[in-house]
C-alpha positions in Angstrom: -7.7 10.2 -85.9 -4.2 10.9 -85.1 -1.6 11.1 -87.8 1.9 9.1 -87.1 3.4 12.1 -86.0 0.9 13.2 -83.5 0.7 10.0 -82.3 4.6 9.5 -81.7 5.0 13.2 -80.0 2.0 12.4 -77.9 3.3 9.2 -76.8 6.8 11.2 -76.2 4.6 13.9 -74.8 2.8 12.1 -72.2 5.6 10.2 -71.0 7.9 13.3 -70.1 10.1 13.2 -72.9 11.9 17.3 -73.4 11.8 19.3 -76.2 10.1 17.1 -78.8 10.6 18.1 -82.2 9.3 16.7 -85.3 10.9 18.0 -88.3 9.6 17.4 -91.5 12.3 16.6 -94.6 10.0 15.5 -97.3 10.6 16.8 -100.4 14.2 16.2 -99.5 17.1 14.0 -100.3 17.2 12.4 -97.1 16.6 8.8 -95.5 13.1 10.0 -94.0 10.3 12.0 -94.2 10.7 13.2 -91.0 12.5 13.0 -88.0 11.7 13.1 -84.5 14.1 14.5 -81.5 13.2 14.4 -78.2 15.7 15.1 -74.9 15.8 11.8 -72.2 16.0 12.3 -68.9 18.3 9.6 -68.6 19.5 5.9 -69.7 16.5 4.1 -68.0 14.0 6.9 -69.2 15.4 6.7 -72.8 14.3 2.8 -72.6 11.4 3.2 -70.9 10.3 6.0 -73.8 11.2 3.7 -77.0 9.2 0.5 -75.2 6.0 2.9 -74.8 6.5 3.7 -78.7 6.4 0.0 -79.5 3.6 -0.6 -77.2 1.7 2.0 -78.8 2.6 2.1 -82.5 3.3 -1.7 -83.4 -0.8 -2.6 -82.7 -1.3 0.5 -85.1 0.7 -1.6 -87.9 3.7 0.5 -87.1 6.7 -1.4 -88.7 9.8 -1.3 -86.2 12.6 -1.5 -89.3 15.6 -1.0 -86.5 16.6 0.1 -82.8 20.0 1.4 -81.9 20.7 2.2 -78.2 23.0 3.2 -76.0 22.5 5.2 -72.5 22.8 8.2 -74.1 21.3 8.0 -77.8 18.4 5.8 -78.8 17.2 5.4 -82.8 14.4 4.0 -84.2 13.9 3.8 -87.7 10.2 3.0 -88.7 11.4 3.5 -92.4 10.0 6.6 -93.0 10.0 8.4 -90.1 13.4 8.4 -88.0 12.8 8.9 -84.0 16.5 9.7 -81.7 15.6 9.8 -78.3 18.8 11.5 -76.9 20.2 12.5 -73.4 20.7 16.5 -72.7 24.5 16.7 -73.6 24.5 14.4 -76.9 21.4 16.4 -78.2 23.8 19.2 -77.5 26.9 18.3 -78.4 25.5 16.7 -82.1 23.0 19.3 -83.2 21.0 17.1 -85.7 18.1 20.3 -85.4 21.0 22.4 -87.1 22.4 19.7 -89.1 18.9 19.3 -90.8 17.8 23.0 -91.0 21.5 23.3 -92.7 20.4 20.5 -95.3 16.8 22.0 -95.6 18.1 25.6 -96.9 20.7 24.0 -99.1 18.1 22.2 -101.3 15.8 25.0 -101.3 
């Protein structure tokens, strides 16, 4: 059986999202446990990518707490796990992978 995780980067996976990264902040003082980034290919795909989650978590029991979105940044919090589905340039330009390596090494 697949653990949340695997489940939500295979989903990503399989559906073409870029660069999937789960990063895991347990143990931290943070809002998750871990949080998922993946690159969109654009507005539509970024959509398309957060209704396959849905389809496939929800009949897990997958609790959809919150979705943000906008064409270019996409979050869904399922409480403990926090997934951002974001387009090339906004993944770039707001670094969250630095952001929580940065908040990792100061709590270590």
């Amino acid at each position: 059986m697949l653990s949340r995780i695997e489940r939500i980067v295979r989903i990503l996976d399989d559906k073409k999202a870029e660069d999937v990264e789960a990063i895991d902040m347990s143990g931290r003082e943070y809002i998750a446990k871990y949080v998922i980034i993946a690159t969109t290919l654009h507005s539509r795909h970024a959509f398309s990518l957060a209704d396959e989650l849905a389809r496939g978590l929800k009949p897990a029991g997958e609790k959809f707490l919150g979705t943000e979105m906008s064409d270019d940044w996409c979050v869904i919090d399922l409480g403990d796990i926090i997934i951002h589905l974001m387009s090339a340039n906004y993944r770039a330009k707001y670094d969250i992978e630095k952001f929580l390596a940065e908040l990792k090494a100061n709590k270590e």
